[in-house]
C-alpha positions as a Python dict, from the first residue, in 0.01 Angstrom:
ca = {
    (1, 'X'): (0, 0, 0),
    (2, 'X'): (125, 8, -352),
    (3, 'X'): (96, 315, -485),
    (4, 'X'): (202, 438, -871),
    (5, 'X'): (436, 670, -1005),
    (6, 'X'): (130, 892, -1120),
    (7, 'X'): (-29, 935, -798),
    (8, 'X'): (37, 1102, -534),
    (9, 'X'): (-71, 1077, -161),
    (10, 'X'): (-158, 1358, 42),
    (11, 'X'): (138, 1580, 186),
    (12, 'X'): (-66, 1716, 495),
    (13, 'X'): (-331, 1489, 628),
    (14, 'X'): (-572, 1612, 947),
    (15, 'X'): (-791, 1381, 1194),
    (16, 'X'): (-1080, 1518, 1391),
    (17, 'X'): (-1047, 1231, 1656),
    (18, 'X'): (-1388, 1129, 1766),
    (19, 'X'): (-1579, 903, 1917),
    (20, 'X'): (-1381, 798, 2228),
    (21, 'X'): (-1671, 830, 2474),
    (22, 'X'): (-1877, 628, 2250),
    (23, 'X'): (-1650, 358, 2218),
    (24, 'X'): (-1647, 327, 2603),
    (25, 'X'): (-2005, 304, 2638),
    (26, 'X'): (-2009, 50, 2348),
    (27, 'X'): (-1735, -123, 2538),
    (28, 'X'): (-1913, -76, 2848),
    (29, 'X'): (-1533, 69, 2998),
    (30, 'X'): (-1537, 297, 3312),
    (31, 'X'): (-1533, 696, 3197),
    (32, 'X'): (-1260, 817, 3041),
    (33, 'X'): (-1141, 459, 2954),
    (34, 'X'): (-1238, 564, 2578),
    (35, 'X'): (-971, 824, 2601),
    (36, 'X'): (-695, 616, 2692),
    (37, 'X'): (-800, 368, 2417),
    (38, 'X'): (-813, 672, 2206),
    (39, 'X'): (-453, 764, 2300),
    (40, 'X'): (-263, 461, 2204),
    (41, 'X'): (-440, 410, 1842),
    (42, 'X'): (-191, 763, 1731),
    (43, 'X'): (123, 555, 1748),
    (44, 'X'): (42, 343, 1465),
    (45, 'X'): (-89, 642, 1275),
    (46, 'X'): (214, 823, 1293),
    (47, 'X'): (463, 553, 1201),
    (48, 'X'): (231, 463, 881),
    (49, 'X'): (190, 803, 753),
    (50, 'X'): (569, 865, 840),
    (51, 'X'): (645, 499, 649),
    (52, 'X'): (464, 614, 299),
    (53, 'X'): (570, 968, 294),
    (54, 'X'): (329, 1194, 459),
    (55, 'X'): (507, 1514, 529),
    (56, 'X'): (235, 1649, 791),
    (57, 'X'): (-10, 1497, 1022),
    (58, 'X'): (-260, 1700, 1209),
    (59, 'X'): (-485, 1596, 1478),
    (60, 'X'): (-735, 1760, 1661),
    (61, 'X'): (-682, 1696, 2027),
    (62, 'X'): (-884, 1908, 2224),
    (63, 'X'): (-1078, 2169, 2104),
    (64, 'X'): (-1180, 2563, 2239),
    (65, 'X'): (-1552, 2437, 2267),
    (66, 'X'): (-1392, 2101, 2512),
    (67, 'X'): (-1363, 2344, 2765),
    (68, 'X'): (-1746, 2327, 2816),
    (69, 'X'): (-1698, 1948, 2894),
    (70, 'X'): (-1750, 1810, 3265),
    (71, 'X'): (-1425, 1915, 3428),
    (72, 'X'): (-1361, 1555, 3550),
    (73, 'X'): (-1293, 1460, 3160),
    (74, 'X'): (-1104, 1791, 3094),
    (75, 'X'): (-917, 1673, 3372),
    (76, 'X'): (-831, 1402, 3238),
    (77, 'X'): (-774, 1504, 2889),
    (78, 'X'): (-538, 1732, 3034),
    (79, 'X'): (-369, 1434, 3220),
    (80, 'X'): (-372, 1211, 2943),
    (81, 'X'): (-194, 1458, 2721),
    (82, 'X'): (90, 1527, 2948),
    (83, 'X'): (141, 1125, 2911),
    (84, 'X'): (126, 1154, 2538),
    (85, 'X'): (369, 1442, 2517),
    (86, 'X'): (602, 1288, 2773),
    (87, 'X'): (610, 944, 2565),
    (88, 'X'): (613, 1106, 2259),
    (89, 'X'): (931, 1317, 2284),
    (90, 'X'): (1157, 998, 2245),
    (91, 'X'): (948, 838, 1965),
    (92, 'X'): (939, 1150, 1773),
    (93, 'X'): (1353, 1144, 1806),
    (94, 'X'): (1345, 786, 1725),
    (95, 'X'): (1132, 822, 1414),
    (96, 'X'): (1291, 1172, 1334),
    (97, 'X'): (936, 1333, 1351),
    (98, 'X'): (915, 1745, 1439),
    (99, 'X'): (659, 1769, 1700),
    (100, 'X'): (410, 2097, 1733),
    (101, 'X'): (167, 2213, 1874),
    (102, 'X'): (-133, 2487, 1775),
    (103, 'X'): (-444, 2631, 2003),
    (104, 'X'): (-461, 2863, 2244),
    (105, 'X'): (-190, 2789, 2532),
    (106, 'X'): (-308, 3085, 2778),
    (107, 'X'): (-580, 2821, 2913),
    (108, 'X'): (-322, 2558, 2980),
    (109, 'X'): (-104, 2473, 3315),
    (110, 'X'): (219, 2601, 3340),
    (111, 'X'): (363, 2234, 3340),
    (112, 'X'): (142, 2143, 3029),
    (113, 'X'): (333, 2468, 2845),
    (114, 'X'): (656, 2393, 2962),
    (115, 'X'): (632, 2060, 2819),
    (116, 'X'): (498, 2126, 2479),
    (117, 'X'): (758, 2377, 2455),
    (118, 'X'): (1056, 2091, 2560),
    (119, 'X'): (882, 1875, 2305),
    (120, 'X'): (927, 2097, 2043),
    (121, 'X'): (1250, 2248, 2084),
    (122, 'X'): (1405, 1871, 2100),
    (123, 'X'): (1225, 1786, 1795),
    (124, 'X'): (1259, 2118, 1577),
    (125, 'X'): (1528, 1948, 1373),
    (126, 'X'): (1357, 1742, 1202),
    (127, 'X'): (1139, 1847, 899),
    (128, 'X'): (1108, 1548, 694),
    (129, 'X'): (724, 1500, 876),
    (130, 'X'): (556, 1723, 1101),
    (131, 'X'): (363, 1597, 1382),
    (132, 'X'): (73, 1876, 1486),
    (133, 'X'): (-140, 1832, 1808),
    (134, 'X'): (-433, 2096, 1819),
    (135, 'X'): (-481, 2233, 2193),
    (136, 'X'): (-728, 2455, 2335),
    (137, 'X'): (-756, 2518, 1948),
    (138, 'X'): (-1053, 2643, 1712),
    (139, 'X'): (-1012, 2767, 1333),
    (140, 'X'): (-1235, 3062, 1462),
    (141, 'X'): (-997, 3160, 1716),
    (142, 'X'): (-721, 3086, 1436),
    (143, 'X'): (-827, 3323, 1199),
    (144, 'X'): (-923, 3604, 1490),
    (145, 'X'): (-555, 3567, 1628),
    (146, 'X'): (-426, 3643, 1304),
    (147, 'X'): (-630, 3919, 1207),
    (148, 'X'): (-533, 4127, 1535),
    (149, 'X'): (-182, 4027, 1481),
    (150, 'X'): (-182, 4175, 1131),
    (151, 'X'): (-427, 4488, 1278),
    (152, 'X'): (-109, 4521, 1534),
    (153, 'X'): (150, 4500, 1283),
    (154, 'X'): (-54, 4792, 1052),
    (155, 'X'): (-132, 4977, 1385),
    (156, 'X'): (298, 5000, 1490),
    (157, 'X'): (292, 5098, 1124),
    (158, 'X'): (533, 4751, 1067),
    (159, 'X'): (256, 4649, 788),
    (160, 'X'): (101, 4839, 507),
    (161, 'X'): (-280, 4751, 454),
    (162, 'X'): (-193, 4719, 100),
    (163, 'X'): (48, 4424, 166),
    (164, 'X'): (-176, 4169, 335),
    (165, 'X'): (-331, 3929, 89),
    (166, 'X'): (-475, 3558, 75),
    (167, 'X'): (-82, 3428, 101),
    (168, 'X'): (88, 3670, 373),
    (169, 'X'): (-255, 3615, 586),
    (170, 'X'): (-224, 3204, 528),
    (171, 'X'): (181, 3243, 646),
    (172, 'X'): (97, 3378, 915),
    (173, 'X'): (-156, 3170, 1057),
    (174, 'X'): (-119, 2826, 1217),
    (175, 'X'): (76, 2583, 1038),
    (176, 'X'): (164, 2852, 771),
    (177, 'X'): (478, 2696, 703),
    (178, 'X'): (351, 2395, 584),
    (179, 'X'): (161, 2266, 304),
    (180, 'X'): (-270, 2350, 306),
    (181, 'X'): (-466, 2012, 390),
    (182, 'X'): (-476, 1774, 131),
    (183, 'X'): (-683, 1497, 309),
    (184, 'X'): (-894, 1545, 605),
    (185, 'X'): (-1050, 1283, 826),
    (186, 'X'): (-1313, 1252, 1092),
    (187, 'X'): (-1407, 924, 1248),
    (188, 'X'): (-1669, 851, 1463),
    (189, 'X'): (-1967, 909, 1214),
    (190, 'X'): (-2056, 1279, 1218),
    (191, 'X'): (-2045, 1459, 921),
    (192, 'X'): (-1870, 1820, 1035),
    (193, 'X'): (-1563, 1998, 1079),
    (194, 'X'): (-1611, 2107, 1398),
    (195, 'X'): (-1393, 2438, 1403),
    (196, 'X'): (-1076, 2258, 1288),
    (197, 'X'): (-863, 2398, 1022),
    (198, 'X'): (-1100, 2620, 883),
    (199, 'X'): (-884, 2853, 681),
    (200, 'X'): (-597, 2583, 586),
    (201, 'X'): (-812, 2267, 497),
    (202, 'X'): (-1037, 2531, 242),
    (203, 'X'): (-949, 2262, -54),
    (204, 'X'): (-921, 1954, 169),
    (205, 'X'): (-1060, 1635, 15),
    (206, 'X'): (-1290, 1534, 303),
    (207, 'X'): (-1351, 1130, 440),
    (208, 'X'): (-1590, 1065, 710),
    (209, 'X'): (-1618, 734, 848),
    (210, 'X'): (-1847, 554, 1160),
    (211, 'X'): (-1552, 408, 1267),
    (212, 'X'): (-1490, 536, 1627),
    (213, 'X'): (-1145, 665, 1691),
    (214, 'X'): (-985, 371, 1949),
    (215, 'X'): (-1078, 110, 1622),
    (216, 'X'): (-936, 349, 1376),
    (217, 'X'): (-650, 128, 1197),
    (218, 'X'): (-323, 190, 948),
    (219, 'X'): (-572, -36, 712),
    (220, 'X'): (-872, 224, 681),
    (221, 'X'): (-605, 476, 674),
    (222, 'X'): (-471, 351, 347),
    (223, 'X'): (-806, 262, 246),
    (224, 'X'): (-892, 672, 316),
    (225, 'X'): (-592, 714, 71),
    (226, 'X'): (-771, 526, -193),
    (227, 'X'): (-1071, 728, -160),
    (228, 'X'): (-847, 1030, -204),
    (229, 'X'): (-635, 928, -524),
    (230, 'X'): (-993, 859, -711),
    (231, 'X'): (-1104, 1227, -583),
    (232, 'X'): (-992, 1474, -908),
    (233, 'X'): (-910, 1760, -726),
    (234, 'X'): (-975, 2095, -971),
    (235, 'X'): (-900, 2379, -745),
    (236, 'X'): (-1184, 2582, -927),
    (237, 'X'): (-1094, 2444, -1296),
    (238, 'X'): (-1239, 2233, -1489),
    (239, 'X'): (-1180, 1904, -1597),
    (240, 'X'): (-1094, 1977, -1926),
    (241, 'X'): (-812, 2179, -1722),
    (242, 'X'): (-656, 1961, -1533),
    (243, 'X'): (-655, 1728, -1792),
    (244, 'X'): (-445, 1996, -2015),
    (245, 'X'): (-258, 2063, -1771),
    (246, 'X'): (-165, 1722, -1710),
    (247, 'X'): (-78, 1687, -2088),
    (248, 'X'): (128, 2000, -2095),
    (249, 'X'): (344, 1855, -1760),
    (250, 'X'): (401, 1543, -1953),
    (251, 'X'): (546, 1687, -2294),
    (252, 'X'): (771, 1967, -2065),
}
């Protein structure tokens, strides 16, 4: 992918992963075969993105609402992801990738914890990219976490009311640290966000494609990065704006 000196791609790019089951069923695979298809299409992701400069990749794993799946499948999306954590450790240390994780970890195993939390203390060196896999996570449940942090904070009289704006409340949410979602992606042919990212993907340039995740490929990626350099992202100016702004930049 050839890309100019005047554009720029994405620095934090999100997946909603979807369409696994339906991939089986086209495939006519046993249950939960869509899954394990699903699982080995990341690699590829995360070496591209890493290879043209992405500085954060976020991907919706399993979400608070999964939990009302069939437990069989939770089962084994709870099985599968202790494979993907345990084979990602190494690659992440080979590629030099952090590796995080967001949701809400109260609903997971005590082995599934302990894990993410080996995964990211052996990886917490390296900042170059971030690799984030939502668990057990919602933006819902995002934003209510944060608020009753900050409502504790005020309440031990640690926080002033006064003090909590649109930045200290986006800091202190999931993924605060990094940059908000430039690019967000959902395969599989709905057209939704599904609870993901709510608060940090408010600007996001959005790209939906009936592509179901296990035949997502590097190609459509960059072709997803196409559709976002023609995108003219204003922010709430206008054009006339950005193109001043653009003009001003150049003559600095």
């Amino acid at each position: 992918m050839t890309i100019s000196e005047e554009q720029v791609l994405p620095k934090h790019v999100a997946i909603i992963m979807d369409g696994n089951n339906r991939f089986a069923k086209k495939k006519h695979l046993p249950t939960g075969d869509g899954h394990r298809e699903g699982k080995n299409v990341l690699d590829p992701i995360v070496e591209h993105c890493r290879k043209v400069g992405v500085k954060a990749l976020t991907v919706y794993a399993f979400s608070s609402e999964n939990w009302n799946r069939p437990k069989y499948e939770v089962d084994l999306l709870m099985q599968l992801l202790m494979e993907t954590v345990r084979e990602q450790i190494p690659r992440m240390e080979e590629f030099k990738i952090g590796l995080r994780f967001i949701g809400d970890r109260s609903r997971l195993s005590t082995e599934l914890q302990e894990l993410m939390l080996l995964a990211e203390q052996r990886t917490d060196k390296f900042t170059d990219m971030i690799l984030t896999i939502a668990v057990s996570y919602g933006g819902m449940w995002d934003i209510t976490h944060t608020a009753k942090k900050m409502a504790q904070l005020v309440k031990d009289q640690k926080l002033d009311v006064e003090d909590i704006d649109i930045d200290l409340f986006g800091q202190s949410m999931s993924l605060g640290d990094l940059p908000a979602v430039d690019l967000m992606i959902r395969t599989g042919g709905d057209y939704r966000l599904s609870n993901f990212l709510l608060w940090q993907a408010a600007y996001a340039e959005l790209y939906f494609t009936e592509t179901l995740w296990p035949e997502f490929t590097t190609q459509e990626l960059d072709h997803a990065f196409g559709v976002f350099l023609g995108r003219e992202r204003r922010f709430g100016k206008t054009t006339e704006q950005i193109l001043n702004d653009k003009i001003e930049k150049n003559n600095v």
